[in-house]
Wavefront OBJ file of the C-alpha trace (Angstrom):
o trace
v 0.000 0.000 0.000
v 1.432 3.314 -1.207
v 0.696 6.669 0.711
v 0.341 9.603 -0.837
v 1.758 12.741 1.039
v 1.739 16.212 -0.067
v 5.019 17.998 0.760
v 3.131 21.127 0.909
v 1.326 19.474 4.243
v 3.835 17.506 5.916
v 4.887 20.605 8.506
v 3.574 19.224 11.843
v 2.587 16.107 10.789
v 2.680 12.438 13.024
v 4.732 9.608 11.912
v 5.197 6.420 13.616
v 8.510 4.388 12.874
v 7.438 0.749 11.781
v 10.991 -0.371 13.994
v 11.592 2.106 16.383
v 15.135 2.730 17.532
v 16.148 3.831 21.261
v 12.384 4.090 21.960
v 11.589 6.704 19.292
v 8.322 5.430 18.004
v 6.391 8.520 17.595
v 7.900 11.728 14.839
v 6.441 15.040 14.178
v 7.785 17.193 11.328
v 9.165 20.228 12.786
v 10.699 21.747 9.728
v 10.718 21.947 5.722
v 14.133 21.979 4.827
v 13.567 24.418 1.884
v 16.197 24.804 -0.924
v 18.110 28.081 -1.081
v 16.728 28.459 -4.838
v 13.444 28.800 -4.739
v 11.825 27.057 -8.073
v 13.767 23.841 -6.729
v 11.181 21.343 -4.848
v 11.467 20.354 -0.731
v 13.444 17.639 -0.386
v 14.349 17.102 2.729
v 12.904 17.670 6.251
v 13.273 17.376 9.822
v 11.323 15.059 11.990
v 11.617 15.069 15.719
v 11.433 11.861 18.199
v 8.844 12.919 20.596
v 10.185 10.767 23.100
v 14.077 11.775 23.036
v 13.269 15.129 21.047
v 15.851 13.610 19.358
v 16.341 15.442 15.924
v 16.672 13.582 12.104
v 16.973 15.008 8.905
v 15.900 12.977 5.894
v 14.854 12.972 2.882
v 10.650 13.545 2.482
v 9.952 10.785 0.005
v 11.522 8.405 2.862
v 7.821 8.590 4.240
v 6.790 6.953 1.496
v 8.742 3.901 2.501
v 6.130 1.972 4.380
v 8.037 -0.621 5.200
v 9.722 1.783 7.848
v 7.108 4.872 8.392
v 3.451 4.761 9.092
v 1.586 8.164 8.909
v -0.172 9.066 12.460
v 0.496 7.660 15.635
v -0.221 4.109 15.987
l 1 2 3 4 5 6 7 8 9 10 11 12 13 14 15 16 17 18 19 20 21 22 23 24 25 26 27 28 29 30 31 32 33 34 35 36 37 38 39 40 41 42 43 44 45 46 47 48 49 50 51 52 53 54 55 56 57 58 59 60 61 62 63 64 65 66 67 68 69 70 71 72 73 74
């Protein structure tokens, strides 16, 4: 099954890691990680462990993996 996400409305969003890591389970987006040319398309944001506050940086389309990201809190 195939999500489709909209960068334009990932900014606060819930993710929950399929395998989480050091207990981070639940992610919010916390920042767009916008390009300094403006025509060029997001690619990358960052997501924060709500648990350890914890901060990654990755690549949006990543949440389209969902093998290893499920969209909410589960």
């Amino acid at each position: 099954m195939s999500t489709k996400i909209n960068p334009k409305k990932l900014l606060l969003s819930k993710w929950t890691a399929v395998a989480p890591r050091n207990k981070e389970k639940h992610f919010i987006v916390t920042k767009l990680l916008l390009p300094e040319n403006p025509p060029t398309p997001l690619e990358f944001i960052e997501l924060e462990a709500v648990y350890s506050k914890r901060v990654h940086v990755l690549p949006w389309r990543a949440l389209n993996d969902t093998a290893a990201w499920r969209p909410g809190w589960h």
